[in-house]
N, C-alpha and C positions, 0 to 999 in steps of 0.2 A: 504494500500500500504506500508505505514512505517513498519506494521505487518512483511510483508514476507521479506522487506531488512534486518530487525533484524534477521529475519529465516536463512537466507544465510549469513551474517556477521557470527552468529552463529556457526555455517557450516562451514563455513571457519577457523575461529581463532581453533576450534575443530579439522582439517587435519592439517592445519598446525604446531599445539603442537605435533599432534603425529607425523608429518613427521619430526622435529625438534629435539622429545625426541629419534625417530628411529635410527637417524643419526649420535646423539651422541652414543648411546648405540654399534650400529655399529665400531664407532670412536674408543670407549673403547676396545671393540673388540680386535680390531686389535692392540691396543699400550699397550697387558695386560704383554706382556716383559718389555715395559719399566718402565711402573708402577711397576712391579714386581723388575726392578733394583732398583728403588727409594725405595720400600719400605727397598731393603737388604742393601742399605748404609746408612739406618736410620731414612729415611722420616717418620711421623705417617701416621695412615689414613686420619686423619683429615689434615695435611700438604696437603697430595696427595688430597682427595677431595679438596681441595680448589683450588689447581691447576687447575684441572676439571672445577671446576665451575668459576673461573676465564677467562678461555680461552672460556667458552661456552658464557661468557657475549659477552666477545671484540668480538667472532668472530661474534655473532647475531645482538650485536650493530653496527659493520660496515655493514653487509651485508643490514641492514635494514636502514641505510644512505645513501649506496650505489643504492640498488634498489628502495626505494620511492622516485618518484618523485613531486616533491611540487604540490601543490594544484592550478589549475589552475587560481584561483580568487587571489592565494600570490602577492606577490609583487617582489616574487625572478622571475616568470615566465614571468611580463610584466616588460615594461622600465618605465611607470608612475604606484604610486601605488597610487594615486588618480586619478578619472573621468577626461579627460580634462575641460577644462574651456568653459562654456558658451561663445557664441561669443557675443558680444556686437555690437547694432546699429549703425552706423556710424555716424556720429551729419556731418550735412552740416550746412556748415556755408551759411549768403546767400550774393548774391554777390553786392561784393558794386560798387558803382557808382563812375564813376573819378572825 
């Protein structure tokens, strides 16, 4: 059973890189004017990749904050993050005589 969740975990992290690398590549695309500005007022390539890879961090770091939601068993999802408390027997006392 643990076999095939690894199979699909797999699977996943796999679509995902390439929907991730697509989107930037895409991204590039489309902003090769501005990068092309950058590079004619002096940027290097390396200045300018780092740009790139800068913005691909924050913007994956947030979006991956933003849409995982914690783990059902954390502690951010319940108000206790420990088990409540066993209840305890009540002790009678016994009753005394006037």
């Amino acid at each position: 059973m643990s076999q095939i969740l690894l199979g699909f975990a797999a699977v996943a992290v796999f679509v995902a890189t390439f929907l991730i690398s697509n989107t930037f590549t895409m991204l590039i695309a489309r902003r090769t004017r501005e990068l092309a500005l950058l590079r004619a007022v002096g940027a290097s390539r390396r200045q300018v990749r780092r740009i790139l890879l800068t913005e691909s961090l924050l913007v994956g770091a947030i979006a991956s904050a933003a849409d995982s939601p914690p783990a059902p068993g954390s502690p951010l999802c319940s108000r206790r993050s420990s088990p409540p408390p066993t209840p305890r027997p009540a002790r009678w006392s016994s009753p005394r005589a006037p």
